[in-house]
C-alpha positions as CSV (number, residue, x, y, z in Angstrom):
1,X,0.6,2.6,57.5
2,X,4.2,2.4,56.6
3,X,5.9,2.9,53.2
4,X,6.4,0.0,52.7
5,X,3.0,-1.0,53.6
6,X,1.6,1.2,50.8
7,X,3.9,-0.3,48.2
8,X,2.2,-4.0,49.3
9,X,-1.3,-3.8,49.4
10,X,-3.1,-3.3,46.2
11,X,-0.1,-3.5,43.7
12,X,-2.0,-6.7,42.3
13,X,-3.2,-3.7,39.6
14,X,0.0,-2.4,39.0
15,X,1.6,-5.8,38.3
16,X,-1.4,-6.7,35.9
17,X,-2.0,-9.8,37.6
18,X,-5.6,-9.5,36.7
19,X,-6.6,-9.5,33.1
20,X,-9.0,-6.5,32.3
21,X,-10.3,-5.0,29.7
22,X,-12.0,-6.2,26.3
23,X,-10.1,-9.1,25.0
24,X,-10.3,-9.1,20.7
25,X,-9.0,-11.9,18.5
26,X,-5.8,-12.0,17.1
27,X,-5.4,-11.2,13.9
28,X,-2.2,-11.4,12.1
29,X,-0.8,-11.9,8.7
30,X,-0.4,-10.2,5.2
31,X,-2.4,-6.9,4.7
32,X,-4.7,-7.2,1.7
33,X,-5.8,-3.3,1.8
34,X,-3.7,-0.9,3.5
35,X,-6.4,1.4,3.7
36,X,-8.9,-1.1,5.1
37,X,-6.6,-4.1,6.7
38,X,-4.0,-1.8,7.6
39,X,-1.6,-3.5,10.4
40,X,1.5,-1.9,12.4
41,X,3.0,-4.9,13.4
42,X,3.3,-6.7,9.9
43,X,7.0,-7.0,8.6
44,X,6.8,-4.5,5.6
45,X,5.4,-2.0,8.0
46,X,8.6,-2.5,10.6
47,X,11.3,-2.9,7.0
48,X,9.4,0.7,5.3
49,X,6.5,2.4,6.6
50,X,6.9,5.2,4.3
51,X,5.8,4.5,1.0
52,X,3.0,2.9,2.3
53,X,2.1,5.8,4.8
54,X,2.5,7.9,1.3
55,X,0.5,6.6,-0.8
56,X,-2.3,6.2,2.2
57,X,-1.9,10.0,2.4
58,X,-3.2,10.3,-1.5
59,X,-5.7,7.9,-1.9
60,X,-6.9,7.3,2.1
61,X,-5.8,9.7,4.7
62,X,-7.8,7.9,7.2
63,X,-7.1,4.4,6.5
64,X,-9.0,1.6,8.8
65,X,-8.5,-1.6,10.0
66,X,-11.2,-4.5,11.3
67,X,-7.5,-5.8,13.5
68,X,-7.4,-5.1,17.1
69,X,-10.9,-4.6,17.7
70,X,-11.1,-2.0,14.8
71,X,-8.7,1.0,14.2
72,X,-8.1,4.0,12.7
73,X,-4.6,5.3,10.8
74,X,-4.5,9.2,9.9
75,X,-1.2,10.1,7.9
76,X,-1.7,13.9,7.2
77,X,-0.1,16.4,9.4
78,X,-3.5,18.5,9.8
79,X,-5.6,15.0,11.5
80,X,-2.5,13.9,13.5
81,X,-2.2,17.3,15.1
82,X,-6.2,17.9,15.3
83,X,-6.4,14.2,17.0
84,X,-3.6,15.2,18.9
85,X,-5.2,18.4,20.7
86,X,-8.3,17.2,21.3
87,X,-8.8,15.7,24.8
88,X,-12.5,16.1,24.6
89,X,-13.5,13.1,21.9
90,X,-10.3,10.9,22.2
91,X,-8.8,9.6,25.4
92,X,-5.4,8.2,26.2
93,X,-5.8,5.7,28.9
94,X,-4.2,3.4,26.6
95,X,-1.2,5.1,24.4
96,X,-0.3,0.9,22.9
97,X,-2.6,-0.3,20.3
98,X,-2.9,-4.2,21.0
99,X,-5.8,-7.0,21.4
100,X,-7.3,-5.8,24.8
101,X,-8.5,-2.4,26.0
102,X,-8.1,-1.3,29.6
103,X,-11.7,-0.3,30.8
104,X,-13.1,3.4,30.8
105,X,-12.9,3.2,34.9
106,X,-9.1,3.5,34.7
107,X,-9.2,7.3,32.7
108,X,-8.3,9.6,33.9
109,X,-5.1,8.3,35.2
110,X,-4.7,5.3,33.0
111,X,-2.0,2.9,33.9
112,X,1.4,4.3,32.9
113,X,0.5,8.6,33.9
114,X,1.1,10.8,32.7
115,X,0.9,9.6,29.0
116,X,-2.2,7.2,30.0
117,X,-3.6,9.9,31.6
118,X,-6.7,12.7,30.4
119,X,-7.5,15.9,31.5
120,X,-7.5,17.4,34.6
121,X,-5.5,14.8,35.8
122,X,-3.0,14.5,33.4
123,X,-1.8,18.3,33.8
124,X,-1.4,17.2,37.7
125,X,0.9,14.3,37.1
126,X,2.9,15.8,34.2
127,X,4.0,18.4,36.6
128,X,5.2,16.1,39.1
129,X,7.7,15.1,36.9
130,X,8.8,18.3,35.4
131,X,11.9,19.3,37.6
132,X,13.8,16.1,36.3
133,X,13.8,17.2,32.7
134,X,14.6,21.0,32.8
135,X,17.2,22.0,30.4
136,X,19.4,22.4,33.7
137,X,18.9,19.0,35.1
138,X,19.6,17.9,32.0
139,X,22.7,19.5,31.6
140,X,24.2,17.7,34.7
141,X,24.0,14.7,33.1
142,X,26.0,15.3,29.8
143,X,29.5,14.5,31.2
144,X,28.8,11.0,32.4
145,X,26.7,10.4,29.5
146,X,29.8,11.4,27.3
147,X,31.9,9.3,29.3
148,X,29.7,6.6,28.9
149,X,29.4,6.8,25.4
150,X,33.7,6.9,24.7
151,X,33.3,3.6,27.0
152,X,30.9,2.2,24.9
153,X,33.2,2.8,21.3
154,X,36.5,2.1,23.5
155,X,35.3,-1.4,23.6
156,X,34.8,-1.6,20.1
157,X,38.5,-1.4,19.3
158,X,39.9,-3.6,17.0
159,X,36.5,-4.6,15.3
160,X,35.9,-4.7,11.7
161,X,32.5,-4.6,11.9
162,X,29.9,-4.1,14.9
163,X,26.7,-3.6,15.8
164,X,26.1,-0.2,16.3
165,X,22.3,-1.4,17.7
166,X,23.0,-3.4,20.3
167,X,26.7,-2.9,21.1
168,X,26.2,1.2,21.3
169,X,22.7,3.2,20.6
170,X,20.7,0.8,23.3
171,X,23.1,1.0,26.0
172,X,22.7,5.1,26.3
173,X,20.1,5.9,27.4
174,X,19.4,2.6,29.4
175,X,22.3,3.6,31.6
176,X,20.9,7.4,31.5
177,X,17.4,6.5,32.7
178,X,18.8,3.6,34.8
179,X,21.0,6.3,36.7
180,X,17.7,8.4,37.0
181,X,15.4,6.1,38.6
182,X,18.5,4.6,40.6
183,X,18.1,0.9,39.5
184,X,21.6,-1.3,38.9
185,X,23.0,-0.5,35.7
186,X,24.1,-4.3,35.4
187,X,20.0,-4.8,34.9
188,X,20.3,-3.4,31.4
189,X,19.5,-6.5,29.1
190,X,16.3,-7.1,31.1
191,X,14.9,-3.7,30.1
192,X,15.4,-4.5,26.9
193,X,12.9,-7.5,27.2
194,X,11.0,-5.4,29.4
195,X,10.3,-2.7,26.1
196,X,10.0,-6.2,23.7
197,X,7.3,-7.2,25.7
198,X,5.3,-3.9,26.0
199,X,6.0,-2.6,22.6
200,X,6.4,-5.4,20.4
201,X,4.2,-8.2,21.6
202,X,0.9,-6.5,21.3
203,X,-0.6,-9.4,19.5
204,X,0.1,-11.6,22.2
205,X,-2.6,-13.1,23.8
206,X,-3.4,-11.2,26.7
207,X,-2.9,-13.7,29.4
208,X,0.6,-14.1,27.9
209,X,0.8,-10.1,27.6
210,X,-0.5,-9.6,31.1
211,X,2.2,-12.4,32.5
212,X,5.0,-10.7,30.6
213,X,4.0,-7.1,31.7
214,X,3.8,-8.6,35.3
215,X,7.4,-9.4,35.0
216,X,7.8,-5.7,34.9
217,X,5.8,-4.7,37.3
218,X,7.4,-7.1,39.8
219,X,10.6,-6.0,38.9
220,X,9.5,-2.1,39.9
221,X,8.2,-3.3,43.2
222,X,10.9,-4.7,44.0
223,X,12.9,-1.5,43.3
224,X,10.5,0.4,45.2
225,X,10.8,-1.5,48.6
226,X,14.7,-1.2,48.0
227,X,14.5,2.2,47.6
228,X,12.4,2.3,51.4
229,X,14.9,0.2,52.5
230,X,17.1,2.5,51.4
231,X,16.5,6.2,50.6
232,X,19.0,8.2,47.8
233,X,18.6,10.8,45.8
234,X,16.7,9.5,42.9
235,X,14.0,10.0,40.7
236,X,12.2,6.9,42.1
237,X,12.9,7.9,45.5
238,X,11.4,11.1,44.7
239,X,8.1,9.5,43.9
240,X,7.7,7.5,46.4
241,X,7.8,11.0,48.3
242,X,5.6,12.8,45.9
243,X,2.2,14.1,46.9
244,X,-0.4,15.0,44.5
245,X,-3.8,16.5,46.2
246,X,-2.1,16.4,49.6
247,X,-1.7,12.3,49.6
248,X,1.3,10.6,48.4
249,X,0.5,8.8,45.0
250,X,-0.9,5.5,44.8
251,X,1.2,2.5,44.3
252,X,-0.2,2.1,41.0
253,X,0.6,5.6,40.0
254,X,4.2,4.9,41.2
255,X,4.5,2.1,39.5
256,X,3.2,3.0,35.9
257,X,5.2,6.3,35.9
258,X,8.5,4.5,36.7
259,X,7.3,1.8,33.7
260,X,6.7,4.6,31.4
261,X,10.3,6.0,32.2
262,X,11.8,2.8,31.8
263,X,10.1,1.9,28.3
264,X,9.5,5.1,26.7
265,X,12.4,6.5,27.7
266,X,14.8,3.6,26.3
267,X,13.3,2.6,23.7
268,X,13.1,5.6,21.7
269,X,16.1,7.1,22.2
270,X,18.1,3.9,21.4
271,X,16.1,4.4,18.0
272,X,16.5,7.6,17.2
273,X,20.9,7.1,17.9
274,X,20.5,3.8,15.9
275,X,18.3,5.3,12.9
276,X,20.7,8.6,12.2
277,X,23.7,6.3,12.7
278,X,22.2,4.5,10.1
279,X,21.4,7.3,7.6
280,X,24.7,8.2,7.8
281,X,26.5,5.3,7.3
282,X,24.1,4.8,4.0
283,X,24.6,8.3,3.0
284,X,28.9,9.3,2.3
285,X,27.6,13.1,1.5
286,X,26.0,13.1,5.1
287,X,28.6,12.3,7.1
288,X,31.7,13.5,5.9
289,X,29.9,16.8,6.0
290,X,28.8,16.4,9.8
291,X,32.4,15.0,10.4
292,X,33.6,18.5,8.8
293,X,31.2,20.7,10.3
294,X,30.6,19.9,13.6
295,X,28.6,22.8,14.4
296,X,25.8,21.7,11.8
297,X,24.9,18.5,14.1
298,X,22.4,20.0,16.2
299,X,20.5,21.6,13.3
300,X,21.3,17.9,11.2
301,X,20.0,15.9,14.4
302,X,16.6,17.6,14.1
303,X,16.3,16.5,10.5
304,X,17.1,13.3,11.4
305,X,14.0,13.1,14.4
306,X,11.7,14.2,12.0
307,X,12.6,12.1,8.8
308,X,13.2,8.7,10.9
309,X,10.5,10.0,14.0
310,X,10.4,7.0,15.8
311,X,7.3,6.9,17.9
312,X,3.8,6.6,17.2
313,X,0.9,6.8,19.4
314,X,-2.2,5.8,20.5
315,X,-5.6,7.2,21.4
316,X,-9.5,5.4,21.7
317,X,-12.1,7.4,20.6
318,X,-14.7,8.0,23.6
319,X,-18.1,7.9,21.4
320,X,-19.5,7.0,18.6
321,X,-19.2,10.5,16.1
322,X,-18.4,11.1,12.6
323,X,-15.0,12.4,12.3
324,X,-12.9,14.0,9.3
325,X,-15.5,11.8,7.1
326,X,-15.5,9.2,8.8
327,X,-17.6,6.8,11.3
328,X,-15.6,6.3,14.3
329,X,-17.3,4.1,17.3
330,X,-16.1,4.2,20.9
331,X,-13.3,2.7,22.1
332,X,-11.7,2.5,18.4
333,X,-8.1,2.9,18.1
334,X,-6.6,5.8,16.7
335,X,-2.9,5.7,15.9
336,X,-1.3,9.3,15.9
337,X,1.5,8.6,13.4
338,X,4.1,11.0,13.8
339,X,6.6,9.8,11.8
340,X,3.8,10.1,8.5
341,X,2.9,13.7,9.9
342,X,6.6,14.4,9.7
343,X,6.1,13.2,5.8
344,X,3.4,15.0,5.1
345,X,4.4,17.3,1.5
346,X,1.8,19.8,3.0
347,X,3.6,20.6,5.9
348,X,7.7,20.0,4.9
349,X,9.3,21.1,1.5
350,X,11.2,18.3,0.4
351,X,9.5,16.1,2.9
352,X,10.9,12.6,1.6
353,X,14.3,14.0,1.7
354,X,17.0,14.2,4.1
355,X,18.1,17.7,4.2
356,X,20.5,18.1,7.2
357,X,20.7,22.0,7.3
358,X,16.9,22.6,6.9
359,X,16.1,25.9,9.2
360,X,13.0,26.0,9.6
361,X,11.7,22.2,10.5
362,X,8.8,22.5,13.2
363,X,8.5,18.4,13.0
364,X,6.7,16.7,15.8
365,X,9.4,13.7,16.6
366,X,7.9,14.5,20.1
367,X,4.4,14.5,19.3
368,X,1.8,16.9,19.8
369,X,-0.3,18.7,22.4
370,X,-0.7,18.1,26.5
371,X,0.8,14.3,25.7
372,X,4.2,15.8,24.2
373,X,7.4,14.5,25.1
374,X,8.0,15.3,29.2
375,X,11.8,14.3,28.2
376,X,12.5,15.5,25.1
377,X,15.3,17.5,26.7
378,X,17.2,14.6,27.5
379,X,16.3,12.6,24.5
380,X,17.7,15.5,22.2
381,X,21.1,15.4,25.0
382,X,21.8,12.1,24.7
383,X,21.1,12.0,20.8
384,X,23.7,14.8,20.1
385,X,26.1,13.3,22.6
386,X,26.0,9.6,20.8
387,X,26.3,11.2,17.5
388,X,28.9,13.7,18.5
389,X,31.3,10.8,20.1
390,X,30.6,8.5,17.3
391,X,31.8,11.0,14.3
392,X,34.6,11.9,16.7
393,X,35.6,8.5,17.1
394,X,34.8,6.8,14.1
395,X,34.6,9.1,11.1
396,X,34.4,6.4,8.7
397,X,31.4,3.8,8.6
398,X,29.5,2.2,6.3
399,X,26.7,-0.3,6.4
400,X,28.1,-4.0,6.5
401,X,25.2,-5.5,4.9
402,X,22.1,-3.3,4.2
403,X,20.1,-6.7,4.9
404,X,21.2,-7.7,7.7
405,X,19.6,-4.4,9.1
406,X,16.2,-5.0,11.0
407,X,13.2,-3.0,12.2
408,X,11.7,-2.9,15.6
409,X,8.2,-3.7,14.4
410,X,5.0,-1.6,16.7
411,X,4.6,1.9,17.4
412,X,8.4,2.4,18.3
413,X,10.8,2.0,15.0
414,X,13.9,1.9,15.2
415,X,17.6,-0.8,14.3
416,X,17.5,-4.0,16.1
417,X,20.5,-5.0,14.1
418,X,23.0,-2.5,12.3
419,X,25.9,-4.0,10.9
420,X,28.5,-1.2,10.7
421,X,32.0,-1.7,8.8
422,X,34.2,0.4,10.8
423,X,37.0,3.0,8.4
C-alpha cells in the first residue's frame, strides 16, 4: 500500500463524516443559577468570567449544570489540579465540552492525540511530538517570528486606531504554526474559521458541527496528499513518516494531531498576545513601566498568562462515583478551568490583581498533569516576541473604546476585537 493509499482509505473518521456519539439537546440562554445552570458559552461568561468564577469559589466550588448532557465546573486550584492528575476516574477523549460525546471505543487515542488521548497511549504520542518544541527548536524560529511581527506593525503606519486582534495578535502564531506544519501562509483567514467552528460553535447541532469540522478535516487531507506528492522538511511531513509501535500512525491519528496543532496552537496564543495587549493599553502604570524596563517583560508576561489564562479544558468522568462531595455519573463533563485556578486567593497573594513583577507565580496558564502544554515553549516565544515588538514600536496605546472590545466566547478566551488608539 502506498502513502498515499493510507491517507485515502478510512479517513471518513478523521473527516467526521459520520456523526457519533450521544447527541443532547441544545440548551442555550440566560443562566438562572450559576452554580446549578452554569454555561460557558453565554455572553457574560465570554465579557467576565471572573467575578462569577469568584463568587462560585465561596458559595459553590463545584458548580453544575443540567446543559450539555450534564456538567461539572470546579474553580478552586486544589480540584482543578486533583481532576487534572487523575487519569484513573476522568478521561480526555473529548477535551471540548459541547452537545455530543464521542463514544468510550475511541479512548485511548481520542480524536485530536495527544490531548484526546488517556494513558498508556497518551505518553506514546506526546513523545512523538516532542523534538518540535524543545527550547532549541524553538529558538530557530524567533528571528522570522520577529520579522514577522515588525511586518505586521509596519503595516499599521499611519493608523489612528487599529485592531490590535485581528490586524496583529491572530496573525503570529497562524504564520508560526502555518510555517511548522508547512501549509500556505496565504490560508490564514480559513484557520481562523477553522478554530470558530471547533471552539466556538459547540452548541451547534451536531450534523452542522460534524459538517463544519469536516471542512477541516478535508482541508488536512488535502495537505497530507500534497505533502506525498511532495516531501519537505516539515512537521507534517514528519508525521506522515512517524511510527509508533513499529507501524506508521493511522490516518486518523495524523489527521487529529495536525488539527490539534492547527486549533490549539492558534487560538490560544492569538489570546494570550491580544489579552496582555489589552491590559496594557487599560492600564498607563503597566506599560510605561514595561516600555522602561524591558528586562521585567518576561517575568510581567507570566503574570499576564496567569491572570488572563486563556484556556480551559475538558474531561468526562468514566463512572458513576462520588467526588469532592459530589455525585458525578459517567460520561459527565468536567471543565478544568484554569484561568479560575489561576484566581484562586488560596493559591496566589493578591490573586485578583495584576502584579507584573510577582517572583514566585507557579500559575497553570498551561494546565496541569500528563495533558500540559506540549508547546508552551513556543507559545511563551511568540508571546514575548509580540509584546517585545509592540512596546518597541508603539509605546503609546490606549483602548479606543473599552466597548467595542469582544470576548471569544468557549473554553478559549481571548479579543476578537481590540480597538487600539495608537500615541
Amino acid at each position: 500500500m502506498t502513502v498515499d493509499d493510507r491517507f485515502s482509505q478510512d479517513f471518513r473518521e478523521a473527516r467526521g463524516d459520520e456523526p457519533y456519539g450521544t447527541r443532547n439537546e441544545i440548551i442555550t440562554g440566560p443562566v438562572s443559577d450559576w452554580a446549578t445552570d452554569f454555561s460557558h458559552v453565554e455572553p457574560e461568561w465570554a465579557a467576565d468570567p471572573y467575578p462569577i468564577q469568584d463568587d462560585l469559589r465561596q458559595r459553590c466550588p463545584i458548580a453544575h449544570t443540567g446543559r450539555f448532557g450534564g456538567g461539572w465546573l470546579p474553580t478552586r486550584y486544589e480540584d482543578v489540579a486533583a481532576i487534572a492528575y487523575d487519569t484513573e476516574r476522568f478521561s480526555s477523549r473529548s477535551i471540548i465540552m459541547s452537545n455530543f460525546r464521542p463514544p468510550r471505543e475511541l479512548a485511548p487515542v481520542g480524536g485530536t492525540p495527544p490531548i484526546s488521548s488517556d494513558p498508556p497511549f497518551h505518553h506514546d504520542a506526546r513523545k512523538l511530538l516532542l523534538p518540535a518544541f524543545t527550547k532549541s527548536a524553538v529558538a530557530k524560529r524567533e528571528a522570522a517570528t520577529r520579522a514577522f511581527c515588525h511586518e505586521l506593525i509596519d503595516a499599521l503606519e499611519g493608523q489612528e486606531v487599529v485592531d490590535a486582534a485581528a490586524d496583529y495578535a491572530q496573525h503570529i502564531p497562524m504564520r508560526v504554526i502555518s510555517d511548522m506544519l508547512g501549509f500556505p501562509p496565504e490560508d490564514g483567514p480559513r484557520f481562523r474559521e477553522f478554530i470558530e467552528n471547533a471552539l466556538e460553535g459547540v452548541n451547534l447541532p451536531p450534523e452542522e458541527r460534524i459538517k463544519r469540522m469536516g471542512q477541516l478535516f478535508d482541508y488536512l487531507l488535502a495537505q497530507i496528499r500534497d505533502h506525498v506528492d511532495h516531501p519537505r522538511d516539515d512537521l507534517t511531513t514528519y508525521l506522515i513518516n512517524a511510527e509508533l509501535y513499529g507501524r506508521k500512525l493511522a490516518p486518523d491519528h495524523v489527521a487529529g494531531t495536525m488539527a490539534l496543532l492547527l486549533i490549539a496552537g492558534i487560538d490560544t496564543t492569538w489570546s494570550a498576545i491580544g489579552a496582555s495587549l489589552w491590559h496594557l493599553a487599560r492600564t498607563p502604570a503597566d506599560r510605561e513601566r514595561l516600555v522602561a524596563e524591558p528586562g521585567l517583560l518576561p517575568t510581567a508576561m507570566e503574570e499576564l498568562l496567569r491572570v488572563y489564562a486563556p484556556v480551559t479544558m475538558a474531561r468526562l468522568v468514566k463512572e458513576d462515583m462520588r467526588w469532592n462531595g459530589v455525585d458525578m455519573k459517567a460520561d459527565d463533563w468536567v471543565l478544568l478551568s484554569f484561568p479560575a485556578a489561576n484566581r484562586d486567593p488560596a493559591q496566589f497573594e493578591r490573586a485578583g490583581e495584576v502584579v507584573i513583577d510577582r517572583q514566585v507565580n507557579r500559575h497553570v496558564a498551561f494546565g496541569l498533569g500528563i495533558h500540559r502544554c506540549v508547546g508552551s515553549h513556543l507559545a511563551r516565544m511568540e508571546l514575548r516576541v509580540a509584546l517585545e515588538v509592540w512596546l518597541q514600536r508603539i509605546p503609546a496605546f490606549t483602548l479606543a473604546d473599552p466597548s467595542a472590545v469582544t470576548w471569544a466566547a468557549g473554553q478559549v478566551r481571548g479579543p476578537r476585537t481590540l480597538p487600539l488608539r495608537l500615541g
